[in-house]
C-alpha atoms as one frame of an Amber mdcrd trajectory, in Angstrom:
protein
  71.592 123.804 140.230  70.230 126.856 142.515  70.102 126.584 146.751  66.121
 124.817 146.562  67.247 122.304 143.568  69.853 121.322 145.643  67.659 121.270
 148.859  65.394 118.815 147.600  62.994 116.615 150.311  60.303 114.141 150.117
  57.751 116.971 150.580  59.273 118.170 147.264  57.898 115.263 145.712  54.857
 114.929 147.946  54.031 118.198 146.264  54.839 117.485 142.900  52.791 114.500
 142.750  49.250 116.761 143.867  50.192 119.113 141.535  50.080 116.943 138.623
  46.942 115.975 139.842  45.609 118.715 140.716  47.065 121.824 139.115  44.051
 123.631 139.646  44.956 124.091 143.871  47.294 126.382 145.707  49.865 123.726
 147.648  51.460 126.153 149.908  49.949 124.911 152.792  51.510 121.411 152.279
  54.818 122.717 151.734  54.970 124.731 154.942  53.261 122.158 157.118  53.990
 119.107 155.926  57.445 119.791 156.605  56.607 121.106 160.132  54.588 118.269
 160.497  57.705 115.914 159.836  59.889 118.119 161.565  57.511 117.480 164.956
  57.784 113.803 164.977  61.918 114.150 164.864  61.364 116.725 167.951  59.413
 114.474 169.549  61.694 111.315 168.943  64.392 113.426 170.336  62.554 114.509
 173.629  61.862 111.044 174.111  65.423 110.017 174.076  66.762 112.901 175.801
  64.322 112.552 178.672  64.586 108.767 178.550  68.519 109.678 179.379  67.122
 111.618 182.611  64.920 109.424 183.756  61.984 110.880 182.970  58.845 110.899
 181.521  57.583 113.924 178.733  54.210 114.202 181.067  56.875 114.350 184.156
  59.434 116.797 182.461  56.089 119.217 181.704  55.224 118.989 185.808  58.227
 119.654 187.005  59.855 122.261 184.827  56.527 124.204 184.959  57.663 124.143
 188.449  61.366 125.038 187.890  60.145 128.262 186.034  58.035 129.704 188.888
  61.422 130.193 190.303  62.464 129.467 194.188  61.293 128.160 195.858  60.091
 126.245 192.530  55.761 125.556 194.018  52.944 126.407 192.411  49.228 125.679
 193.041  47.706 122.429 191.480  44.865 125.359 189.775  48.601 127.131 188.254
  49.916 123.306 186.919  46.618 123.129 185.578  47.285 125.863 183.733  51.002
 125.510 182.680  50.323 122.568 181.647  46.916 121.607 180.091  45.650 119.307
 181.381  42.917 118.280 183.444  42.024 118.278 187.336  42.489 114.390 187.637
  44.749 114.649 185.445  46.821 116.315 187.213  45.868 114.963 191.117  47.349
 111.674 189.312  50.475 113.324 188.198  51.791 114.877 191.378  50.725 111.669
 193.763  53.236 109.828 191.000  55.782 112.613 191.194  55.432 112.243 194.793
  55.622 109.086 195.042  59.252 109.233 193.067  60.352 112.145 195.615  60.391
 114.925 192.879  57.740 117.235 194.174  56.150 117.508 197.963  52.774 118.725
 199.040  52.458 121.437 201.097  50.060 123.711 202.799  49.155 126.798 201.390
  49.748 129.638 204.117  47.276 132.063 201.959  44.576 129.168 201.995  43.550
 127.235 204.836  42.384 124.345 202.432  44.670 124.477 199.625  47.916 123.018
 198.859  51.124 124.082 197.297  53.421 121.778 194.891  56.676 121.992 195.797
  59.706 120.730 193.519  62.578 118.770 195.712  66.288 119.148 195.594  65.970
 115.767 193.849  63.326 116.781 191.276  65.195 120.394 190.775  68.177 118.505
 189.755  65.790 115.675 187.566  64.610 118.716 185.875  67.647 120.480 185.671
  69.463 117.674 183.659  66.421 116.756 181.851  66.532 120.325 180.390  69.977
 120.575 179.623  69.785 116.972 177.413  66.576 118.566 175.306  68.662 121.741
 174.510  71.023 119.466 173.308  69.155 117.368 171.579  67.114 120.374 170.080
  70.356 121.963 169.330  71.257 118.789 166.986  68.016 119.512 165.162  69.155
 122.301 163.639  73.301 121.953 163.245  72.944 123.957 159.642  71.396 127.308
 160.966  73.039 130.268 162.142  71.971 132.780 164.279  70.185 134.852 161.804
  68.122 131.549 160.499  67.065 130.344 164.341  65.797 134.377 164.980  64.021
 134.222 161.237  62.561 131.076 161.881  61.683 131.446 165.398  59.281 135.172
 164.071  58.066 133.176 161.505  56.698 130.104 163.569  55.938 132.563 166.316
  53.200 134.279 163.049  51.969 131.118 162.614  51.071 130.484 166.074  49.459
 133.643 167.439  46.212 133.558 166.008  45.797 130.629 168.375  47.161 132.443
 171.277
């Protein structure tokens, strides 16, 4: 039995099945993202859970490490959330009143701007976001227990192909 005999999923037989049916079509497609469509509700079960063990929220996690990356002192405009995070305008008014609410980020005003406002993360949301990170890593990590090095770099190219047209 060869390495993809032994390798065997569901989308194996997923693919099997169409193909008896309909021999005449290229299946590719469904055995590249049907897997990577599988693969995406495990990563998102396991974001859940490891942000569920931080205390926070996905939306929340998105917020405030969006702030974490813009480095110290960790504030960004609500226009730069808007676009770290997709989302939209009320959106995103509702997201920082409830992150503010929970002490995780602070409003401030904008020196450069007389009417604007900055988004500042807290000691208490920087070490929220902090821990939240840490459990995804792990939990990411877990994902993928039977790839080396070499694999993660091959895989991460080859997902990083498949994404740039939409880039």
């Amino acid at each position: 039995m060869g390495y993809a005999a032994s390798m065997r999923d569901e989308v194996d037989e997923l693919v099997e099945a169409w193909a008896r049916e309909r021999a005449d079509l290229d299946l590719t497609p469904v055995e590249v993202f049907s897997r990577i469509g599988r693969l995406s509700r495990h990563l998102d079960l396991a974001r859940k859970d490891a942000f569920a063990a931080s205390g926070v929220e996905s939306w929340e996690f998105d917020v405030l490490a969006a702030l974490r990356r813009a480095g110290a002192p960790y504030e960004l405009s609500p226009g730069r959330l808007l676009r770290e995070t997709l989302v939209t305008s009320g959106t995103m008014t509702n997201r920082v009143d409830r992150l503010t609410t929970r002490g995780l980020v602070e409003r401030l005003p904008d020196p450069n701007d007389r009417r604007g406002v900055l988004v500042r993360l807290t000691p208490e949301g920087k070490s929220t976001v902090d821990a939240a990170f840490e459990a995804l890593l792990d939990a990411e990590r877990a994902l993928m227990p039977d790839l080396d090095a070499d694999d993660r770099d091959q895989l991460a190219t080859l997902l990083r192909r498949l994404l740039e047209p939409f880039s």
